[in-house]
N, CA, C and O atoms as a Maestro MAE file, in Angstrom:
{
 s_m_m2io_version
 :::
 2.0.0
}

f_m_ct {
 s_m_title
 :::
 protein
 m_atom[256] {
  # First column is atom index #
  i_m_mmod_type
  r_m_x_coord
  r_m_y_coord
  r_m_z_coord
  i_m_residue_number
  s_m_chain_name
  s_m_pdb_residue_name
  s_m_pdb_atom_name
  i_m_atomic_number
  :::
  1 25 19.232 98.944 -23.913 1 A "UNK " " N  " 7
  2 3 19.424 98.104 -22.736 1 A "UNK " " CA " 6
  3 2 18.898 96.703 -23.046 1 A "UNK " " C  " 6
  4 15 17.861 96.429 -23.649 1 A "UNK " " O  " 8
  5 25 19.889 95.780 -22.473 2 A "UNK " " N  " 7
  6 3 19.470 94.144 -22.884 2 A "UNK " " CA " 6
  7 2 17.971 94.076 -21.945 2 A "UNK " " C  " 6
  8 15 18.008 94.644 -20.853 2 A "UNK " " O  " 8
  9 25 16.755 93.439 -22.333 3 A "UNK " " N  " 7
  10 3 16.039 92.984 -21.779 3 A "UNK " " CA " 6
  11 2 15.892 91.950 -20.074 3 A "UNK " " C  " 6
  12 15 14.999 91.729 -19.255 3 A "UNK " " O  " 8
  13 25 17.316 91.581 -20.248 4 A "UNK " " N  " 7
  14 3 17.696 90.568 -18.903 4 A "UNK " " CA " 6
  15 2 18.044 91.731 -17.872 4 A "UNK " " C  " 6
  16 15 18.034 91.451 -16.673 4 A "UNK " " O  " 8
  17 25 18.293 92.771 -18.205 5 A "UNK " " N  " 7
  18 3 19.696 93.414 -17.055 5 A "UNK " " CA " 6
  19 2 18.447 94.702 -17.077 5 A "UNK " " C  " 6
  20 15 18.712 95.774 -16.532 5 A "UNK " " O  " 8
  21 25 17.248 94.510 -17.672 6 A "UNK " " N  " 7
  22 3 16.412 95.691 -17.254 6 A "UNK " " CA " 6
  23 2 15.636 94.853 -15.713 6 A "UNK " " C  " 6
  24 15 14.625 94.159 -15.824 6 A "UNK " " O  " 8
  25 25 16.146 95.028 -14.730 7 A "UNK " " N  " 7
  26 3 15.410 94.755 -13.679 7 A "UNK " " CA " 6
  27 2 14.187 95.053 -13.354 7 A "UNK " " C  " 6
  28 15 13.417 94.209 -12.896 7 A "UNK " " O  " 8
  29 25 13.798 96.543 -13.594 8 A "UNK " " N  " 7
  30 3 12.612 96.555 -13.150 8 A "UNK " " CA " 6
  31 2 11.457 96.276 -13.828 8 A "UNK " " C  " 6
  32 15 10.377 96.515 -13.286 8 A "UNK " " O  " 8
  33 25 11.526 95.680 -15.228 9 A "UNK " " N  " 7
  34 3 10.347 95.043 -15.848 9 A "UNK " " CA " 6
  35 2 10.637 93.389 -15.599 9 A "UNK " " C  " 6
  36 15 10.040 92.584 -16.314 9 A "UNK " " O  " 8
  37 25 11.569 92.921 -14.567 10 A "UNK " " N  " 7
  38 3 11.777 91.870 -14.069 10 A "UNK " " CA " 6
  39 2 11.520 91.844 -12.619 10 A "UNK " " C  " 6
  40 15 11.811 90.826 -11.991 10 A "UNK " " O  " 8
  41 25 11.075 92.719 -12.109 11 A "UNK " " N  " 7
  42 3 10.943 92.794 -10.656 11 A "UNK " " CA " 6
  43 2 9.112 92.604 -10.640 11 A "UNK " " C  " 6
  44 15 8.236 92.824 -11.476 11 A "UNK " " O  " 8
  45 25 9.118 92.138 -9.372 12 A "UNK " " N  " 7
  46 3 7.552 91.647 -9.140 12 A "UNK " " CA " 6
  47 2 6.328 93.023 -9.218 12 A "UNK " " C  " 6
  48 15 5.155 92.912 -9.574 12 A "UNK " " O  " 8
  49 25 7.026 94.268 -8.775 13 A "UNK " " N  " 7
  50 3 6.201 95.327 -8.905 13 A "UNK " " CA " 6
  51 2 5.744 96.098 -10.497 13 A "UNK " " C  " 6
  52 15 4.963 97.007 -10.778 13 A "UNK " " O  " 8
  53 25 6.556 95.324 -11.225 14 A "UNK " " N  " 7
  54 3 6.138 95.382 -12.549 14 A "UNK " " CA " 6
  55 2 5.220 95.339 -12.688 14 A "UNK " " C  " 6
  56 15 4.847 96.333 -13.311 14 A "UNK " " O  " 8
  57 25 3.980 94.284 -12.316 15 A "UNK " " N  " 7
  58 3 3.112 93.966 -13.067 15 A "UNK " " CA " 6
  59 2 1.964 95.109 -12.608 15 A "UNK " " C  " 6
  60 15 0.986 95.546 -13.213 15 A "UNK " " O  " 8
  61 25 2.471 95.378 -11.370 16 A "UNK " " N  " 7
  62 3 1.465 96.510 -10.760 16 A "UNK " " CA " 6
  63 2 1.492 97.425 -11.628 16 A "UNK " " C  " 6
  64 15 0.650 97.229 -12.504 16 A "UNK " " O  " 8
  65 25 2.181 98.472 -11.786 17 A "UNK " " N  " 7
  66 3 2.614 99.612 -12.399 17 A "UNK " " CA " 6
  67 2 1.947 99.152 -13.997 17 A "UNK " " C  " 6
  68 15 1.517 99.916 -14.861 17 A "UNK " " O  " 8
  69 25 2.003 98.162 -14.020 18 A "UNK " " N  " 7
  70 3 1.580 98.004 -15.564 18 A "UNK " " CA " 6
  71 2 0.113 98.236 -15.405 18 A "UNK " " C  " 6
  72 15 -0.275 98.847 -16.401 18 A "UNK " " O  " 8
  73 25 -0.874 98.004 -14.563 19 A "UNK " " N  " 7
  74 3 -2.240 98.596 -14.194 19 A "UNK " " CA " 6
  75 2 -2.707 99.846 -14.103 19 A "UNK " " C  " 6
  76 15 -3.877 100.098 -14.388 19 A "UNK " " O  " 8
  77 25 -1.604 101.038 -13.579 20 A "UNK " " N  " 7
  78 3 -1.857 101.557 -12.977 20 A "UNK " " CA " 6
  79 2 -1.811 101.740 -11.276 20 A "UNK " " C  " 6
  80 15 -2.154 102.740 -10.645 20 A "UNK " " O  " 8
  81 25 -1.420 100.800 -10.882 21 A "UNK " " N  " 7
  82 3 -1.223 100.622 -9.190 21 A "UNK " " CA " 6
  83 2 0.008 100.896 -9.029 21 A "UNK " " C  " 6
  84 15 0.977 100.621 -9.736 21 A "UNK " " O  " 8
  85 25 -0.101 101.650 -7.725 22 A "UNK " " N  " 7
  86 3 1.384 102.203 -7.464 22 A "UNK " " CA " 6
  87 2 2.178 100.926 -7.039 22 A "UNK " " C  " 6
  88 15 1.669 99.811 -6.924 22 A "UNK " " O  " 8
  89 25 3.201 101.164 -6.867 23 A "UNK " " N  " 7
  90 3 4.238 99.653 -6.137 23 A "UNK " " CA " 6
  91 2 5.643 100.561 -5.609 23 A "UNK " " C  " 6
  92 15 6.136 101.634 -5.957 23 A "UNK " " O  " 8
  93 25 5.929 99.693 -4.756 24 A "UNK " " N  " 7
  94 3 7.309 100.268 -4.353 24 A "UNK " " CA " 6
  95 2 8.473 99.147 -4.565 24 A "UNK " " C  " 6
  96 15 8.348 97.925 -4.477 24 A "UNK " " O  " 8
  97 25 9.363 99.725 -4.799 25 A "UNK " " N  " 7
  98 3 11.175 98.882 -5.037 25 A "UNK " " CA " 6
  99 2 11.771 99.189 -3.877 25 A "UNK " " C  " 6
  100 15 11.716 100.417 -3.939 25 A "UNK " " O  " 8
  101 25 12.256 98.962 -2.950 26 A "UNK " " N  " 7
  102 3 13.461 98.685 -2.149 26 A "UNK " " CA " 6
  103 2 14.585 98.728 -2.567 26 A "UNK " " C  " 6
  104 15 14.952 97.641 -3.014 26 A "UNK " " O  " 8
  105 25 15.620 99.850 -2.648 27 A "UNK " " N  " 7
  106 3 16.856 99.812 -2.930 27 A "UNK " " CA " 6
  107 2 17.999 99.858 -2.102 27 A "UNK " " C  " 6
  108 15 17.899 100.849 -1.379 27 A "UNK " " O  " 8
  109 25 18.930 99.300 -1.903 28 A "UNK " " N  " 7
  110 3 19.824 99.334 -0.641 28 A "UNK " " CA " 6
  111 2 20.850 99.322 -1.762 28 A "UNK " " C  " 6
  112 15 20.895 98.746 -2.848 28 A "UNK " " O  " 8
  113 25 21.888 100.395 -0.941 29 A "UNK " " N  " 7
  114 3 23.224 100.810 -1.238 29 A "UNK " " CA " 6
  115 2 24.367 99.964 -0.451 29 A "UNK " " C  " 6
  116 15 24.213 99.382 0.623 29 A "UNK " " O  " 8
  117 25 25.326 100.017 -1.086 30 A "UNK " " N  " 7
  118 3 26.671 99.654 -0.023 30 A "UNK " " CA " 6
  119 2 27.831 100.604 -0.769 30 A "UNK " " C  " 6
  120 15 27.789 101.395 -1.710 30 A "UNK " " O  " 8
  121 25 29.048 100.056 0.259 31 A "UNK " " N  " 7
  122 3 29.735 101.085 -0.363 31 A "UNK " " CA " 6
  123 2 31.051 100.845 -1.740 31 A "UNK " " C  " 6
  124 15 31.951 100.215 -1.185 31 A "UNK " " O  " 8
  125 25 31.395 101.063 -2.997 32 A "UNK " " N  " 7
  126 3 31.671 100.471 -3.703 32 A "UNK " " CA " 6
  127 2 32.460 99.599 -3.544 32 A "UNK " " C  " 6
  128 15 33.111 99.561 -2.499 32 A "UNK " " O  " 8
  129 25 32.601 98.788 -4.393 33 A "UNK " " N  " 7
  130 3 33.983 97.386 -4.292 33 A "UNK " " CA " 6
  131 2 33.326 96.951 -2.712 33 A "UNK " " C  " 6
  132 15 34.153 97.512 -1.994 33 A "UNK " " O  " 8
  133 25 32.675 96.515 -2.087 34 A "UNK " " N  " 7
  134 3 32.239 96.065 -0.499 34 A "UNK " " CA " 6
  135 2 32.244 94.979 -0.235 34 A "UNK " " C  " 6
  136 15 32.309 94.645 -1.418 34 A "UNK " " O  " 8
  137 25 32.233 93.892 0.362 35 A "UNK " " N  " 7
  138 3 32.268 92.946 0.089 35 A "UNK " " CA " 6
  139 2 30.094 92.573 -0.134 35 A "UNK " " C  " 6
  140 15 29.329 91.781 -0.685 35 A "UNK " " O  " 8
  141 25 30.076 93.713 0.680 36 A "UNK " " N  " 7
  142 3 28.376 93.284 0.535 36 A "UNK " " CA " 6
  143 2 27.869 93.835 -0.778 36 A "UNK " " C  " 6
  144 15 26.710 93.500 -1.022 36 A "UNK " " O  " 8
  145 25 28.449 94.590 -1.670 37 A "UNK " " N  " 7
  146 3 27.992 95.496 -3.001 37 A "UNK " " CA " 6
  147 2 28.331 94.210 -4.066 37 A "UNK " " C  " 6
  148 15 27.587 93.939 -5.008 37 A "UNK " " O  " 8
  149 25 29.993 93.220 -3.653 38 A "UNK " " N  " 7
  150 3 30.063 91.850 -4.262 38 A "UNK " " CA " 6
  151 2 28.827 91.319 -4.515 38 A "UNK " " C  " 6
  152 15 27.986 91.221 -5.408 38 A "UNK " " O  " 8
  153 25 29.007 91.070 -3.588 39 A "UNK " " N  " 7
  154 3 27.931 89.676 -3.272 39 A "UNK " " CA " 6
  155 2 26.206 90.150 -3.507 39 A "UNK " " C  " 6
  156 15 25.352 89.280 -3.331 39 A "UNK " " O  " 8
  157 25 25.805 91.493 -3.889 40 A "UNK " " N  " 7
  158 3 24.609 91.742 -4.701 40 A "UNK " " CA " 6
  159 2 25.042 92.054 -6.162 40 A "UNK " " C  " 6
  160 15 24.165 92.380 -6.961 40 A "UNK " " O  " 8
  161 25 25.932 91.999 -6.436 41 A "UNK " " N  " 7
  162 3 25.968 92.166 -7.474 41 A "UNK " " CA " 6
  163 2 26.577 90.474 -8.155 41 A "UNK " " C  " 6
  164 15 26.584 90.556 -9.383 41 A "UNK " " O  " 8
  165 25 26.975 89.296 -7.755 42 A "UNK " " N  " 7
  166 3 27.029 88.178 -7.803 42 A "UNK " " CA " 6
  167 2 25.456 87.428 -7.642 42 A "UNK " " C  " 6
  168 15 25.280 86.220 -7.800 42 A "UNK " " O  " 8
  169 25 24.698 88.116 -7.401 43 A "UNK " " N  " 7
  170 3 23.050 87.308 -6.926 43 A "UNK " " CA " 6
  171 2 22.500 88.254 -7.998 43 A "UNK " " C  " 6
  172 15 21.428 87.877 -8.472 43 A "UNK " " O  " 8
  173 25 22.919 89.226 -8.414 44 A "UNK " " N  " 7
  174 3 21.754 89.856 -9.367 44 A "UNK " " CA " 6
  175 2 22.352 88.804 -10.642 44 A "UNK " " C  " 6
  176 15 21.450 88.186 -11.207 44 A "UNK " " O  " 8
  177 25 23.655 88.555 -11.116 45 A "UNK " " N  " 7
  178 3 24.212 88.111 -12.486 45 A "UNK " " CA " 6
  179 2 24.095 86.996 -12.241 45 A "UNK " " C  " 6
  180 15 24.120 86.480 -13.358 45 A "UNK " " O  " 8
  181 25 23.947 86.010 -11.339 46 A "UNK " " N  " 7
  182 3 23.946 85.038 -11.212 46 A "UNK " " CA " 6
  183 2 22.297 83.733 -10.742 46 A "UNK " " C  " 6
  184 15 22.021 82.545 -10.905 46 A "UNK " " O  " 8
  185 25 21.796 84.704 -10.257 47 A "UNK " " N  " 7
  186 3 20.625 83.933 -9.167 47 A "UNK " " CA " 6
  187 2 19.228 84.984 -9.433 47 A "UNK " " C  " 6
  188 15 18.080 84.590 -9.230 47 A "UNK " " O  " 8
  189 25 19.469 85.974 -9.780 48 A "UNK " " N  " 7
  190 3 18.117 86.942 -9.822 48 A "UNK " " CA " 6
  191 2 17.371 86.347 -11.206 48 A "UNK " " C  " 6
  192 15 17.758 86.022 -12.329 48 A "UNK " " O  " 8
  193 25 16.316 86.380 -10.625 49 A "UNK " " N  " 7
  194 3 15.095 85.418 -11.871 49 A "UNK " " CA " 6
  195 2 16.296 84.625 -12.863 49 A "UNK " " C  " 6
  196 15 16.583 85.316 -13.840 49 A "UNK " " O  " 8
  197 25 16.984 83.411 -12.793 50 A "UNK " " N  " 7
  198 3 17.381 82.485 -13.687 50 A "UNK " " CA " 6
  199 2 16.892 81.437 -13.352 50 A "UNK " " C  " 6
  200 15 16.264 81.207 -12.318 50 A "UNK " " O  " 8
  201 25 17.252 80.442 -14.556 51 A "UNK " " N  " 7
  202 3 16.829 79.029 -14.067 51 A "UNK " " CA " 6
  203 2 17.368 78.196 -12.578 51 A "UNK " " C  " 6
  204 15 16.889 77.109 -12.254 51 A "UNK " " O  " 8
  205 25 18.062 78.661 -12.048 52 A "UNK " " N  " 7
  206 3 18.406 78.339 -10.937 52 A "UNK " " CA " 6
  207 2 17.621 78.708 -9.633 52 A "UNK " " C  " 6
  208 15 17.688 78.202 -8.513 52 A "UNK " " O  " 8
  209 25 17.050 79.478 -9.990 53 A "UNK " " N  " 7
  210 3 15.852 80.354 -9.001 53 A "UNK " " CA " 6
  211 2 15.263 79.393 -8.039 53 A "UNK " " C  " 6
  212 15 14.232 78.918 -8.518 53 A "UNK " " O  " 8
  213 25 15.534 78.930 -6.859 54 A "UNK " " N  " 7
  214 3 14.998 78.231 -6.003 54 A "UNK " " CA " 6
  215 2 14.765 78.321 -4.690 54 A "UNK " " C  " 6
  216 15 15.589 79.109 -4.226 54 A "UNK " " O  " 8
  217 25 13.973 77.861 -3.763 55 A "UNK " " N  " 7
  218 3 13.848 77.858 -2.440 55 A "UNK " " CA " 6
  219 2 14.948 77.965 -1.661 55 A "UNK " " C  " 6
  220 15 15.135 78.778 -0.755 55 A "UNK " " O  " 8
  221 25 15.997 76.722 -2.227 56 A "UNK " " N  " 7
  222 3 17.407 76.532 -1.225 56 A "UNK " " CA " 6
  223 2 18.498 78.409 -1.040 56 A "UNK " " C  " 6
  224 15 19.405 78.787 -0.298 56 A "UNK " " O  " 8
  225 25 18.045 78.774 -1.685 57 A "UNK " " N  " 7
  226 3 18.788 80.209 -1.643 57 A "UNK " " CA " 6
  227 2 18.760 80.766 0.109 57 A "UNK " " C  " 6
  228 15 17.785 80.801 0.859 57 A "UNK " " O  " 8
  229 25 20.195 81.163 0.395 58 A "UNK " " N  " 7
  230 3 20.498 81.929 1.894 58 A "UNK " " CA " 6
  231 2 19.060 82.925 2.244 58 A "UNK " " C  " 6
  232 15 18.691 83.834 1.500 58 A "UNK " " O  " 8
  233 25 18.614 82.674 3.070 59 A "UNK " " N  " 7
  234 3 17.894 83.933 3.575 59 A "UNK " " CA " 6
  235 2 18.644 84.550 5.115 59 A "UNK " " C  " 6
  236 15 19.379 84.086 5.987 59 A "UNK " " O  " 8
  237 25 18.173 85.453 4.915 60 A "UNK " " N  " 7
  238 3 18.775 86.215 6.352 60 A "UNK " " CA " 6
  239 2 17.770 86.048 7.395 60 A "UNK " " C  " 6
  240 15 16.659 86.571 7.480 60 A "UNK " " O  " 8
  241 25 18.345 85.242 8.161 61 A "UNK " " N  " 7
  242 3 17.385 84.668 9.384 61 A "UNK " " CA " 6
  243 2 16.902 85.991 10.071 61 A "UNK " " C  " 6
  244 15 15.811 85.994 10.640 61 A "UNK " " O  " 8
  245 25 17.591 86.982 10.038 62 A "UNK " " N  " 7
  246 3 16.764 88.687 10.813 62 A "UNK " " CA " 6
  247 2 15.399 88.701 10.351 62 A "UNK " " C  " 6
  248 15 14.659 89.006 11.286 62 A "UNK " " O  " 8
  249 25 14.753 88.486 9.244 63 A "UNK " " N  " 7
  250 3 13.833 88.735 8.822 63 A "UNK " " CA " 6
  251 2 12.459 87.349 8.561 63 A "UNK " " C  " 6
  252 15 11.425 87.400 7.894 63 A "UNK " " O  " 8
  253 25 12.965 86.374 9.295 64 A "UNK " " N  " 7
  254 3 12.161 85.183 9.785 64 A "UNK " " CA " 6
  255 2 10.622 86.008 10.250 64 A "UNK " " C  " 6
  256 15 9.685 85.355 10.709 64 A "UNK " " O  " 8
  :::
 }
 m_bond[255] {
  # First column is bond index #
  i_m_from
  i_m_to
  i_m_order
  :::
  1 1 2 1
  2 2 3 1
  3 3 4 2
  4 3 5 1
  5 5 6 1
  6 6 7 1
  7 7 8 2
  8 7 9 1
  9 9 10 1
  10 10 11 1
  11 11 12 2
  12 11 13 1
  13 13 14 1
  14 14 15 1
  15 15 16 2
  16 15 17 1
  17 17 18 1
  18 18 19 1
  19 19 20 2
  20 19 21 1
  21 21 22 1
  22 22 23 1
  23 23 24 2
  24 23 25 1
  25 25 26 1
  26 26 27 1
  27 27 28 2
  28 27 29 1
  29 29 30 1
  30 30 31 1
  31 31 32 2
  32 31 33 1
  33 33 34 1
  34 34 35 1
  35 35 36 2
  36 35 37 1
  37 37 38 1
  38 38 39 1
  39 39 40 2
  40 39 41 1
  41 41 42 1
  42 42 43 1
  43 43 44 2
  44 43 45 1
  45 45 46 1
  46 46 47 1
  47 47 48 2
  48 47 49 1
  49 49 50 1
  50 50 51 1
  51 51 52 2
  52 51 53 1
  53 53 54 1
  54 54 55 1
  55 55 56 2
  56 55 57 1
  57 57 58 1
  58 58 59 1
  59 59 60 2
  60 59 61 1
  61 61 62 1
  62 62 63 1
  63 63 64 2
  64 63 65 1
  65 65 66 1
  66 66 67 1
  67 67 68 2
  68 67 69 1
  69 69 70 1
  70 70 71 1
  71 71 72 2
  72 71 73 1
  73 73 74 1
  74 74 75 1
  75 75 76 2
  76 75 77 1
  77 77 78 1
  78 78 79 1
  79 79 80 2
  80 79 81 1
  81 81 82 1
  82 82 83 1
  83 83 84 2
  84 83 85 1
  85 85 86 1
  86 86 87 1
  87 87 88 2
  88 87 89 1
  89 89 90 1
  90 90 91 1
  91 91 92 2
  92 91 93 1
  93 93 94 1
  94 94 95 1
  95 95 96 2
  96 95 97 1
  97 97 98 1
  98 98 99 1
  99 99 100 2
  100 99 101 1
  101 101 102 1
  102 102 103 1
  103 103 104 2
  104 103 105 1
  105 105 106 1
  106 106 107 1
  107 107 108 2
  108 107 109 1
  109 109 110 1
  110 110 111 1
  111 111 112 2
  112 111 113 1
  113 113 114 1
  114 114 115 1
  115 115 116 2
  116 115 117 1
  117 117 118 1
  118 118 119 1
  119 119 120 2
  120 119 121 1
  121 121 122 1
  122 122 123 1
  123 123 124 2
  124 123 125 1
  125 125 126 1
  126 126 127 1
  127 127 128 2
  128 127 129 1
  129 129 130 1
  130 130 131 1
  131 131 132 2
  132 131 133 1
  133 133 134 1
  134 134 135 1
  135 135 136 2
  136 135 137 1
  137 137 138 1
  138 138 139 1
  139 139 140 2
  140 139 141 1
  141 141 142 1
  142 142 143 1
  143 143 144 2
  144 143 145 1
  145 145 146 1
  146 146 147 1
  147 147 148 2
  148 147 149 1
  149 149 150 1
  150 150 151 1
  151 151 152 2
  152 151 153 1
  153 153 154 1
  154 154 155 1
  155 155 156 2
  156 155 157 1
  157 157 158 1
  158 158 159 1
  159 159 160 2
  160 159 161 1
  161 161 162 1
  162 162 163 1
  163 163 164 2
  164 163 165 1
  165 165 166 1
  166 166 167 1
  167 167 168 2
  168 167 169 1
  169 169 170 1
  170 170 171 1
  171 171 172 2
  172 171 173 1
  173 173 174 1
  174 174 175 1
  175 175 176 2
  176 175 177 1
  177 177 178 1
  178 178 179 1
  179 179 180 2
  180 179 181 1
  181 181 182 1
  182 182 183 1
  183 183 184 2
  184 183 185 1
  185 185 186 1
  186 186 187 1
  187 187 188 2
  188 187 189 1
  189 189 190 1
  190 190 191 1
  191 191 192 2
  192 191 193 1
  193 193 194 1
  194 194 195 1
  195 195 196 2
  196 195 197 1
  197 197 198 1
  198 198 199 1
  199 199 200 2
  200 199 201 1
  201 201 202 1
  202 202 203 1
  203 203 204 2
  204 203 205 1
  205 205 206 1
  206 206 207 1
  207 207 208 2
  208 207 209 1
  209 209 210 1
  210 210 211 1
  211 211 212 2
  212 211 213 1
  213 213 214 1
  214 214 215 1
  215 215 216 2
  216 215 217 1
  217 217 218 1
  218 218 219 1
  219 219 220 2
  220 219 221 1
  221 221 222 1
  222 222 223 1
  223 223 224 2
  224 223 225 1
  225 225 226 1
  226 226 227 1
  227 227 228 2
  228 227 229 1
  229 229 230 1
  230 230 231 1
  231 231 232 2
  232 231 233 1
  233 233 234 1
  234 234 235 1
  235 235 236 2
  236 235 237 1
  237 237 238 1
  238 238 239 1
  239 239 240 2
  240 239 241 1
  241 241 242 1
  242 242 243 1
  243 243 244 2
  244 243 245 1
  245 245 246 1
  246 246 247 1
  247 247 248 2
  248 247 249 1
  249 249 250 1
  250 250 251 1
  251 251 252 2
  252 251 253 1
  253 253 254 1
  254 254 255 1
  255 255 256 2
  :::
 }
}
């Protein structure tokens, strides 16, 4: 496995687990081809930890 596309030694709970401390991941499903399964899978190849990584990114105002 390429080092980039291993997410979870790229995900923030990494570093826990690397201690010894438990951590949890959040995984949400959709349903294939979706338009919402798109569009996470366009933010993981595109926007997940790259140099583009910035504040201006959509948030979902539900969770303000």
């Amino acid at each position: 496995m390429n080092f980039d596309q291993n997410r979870f030694i790229l995900s923030d709970q990494a570093s826990f687990v690397k201690y010894g401390i438990p951590a949890v991941a959040f995984k949400f499903g959709w349903l294939p081809e979706s338009p919402e399964q798109k569009a996470l899978n366009n933010w993981i190849q595109n926007r997940y930890y790259h140099s583009n990584d910035d504040l201006s990114q959509p948030l979902d105002s539900k969770f303000d």
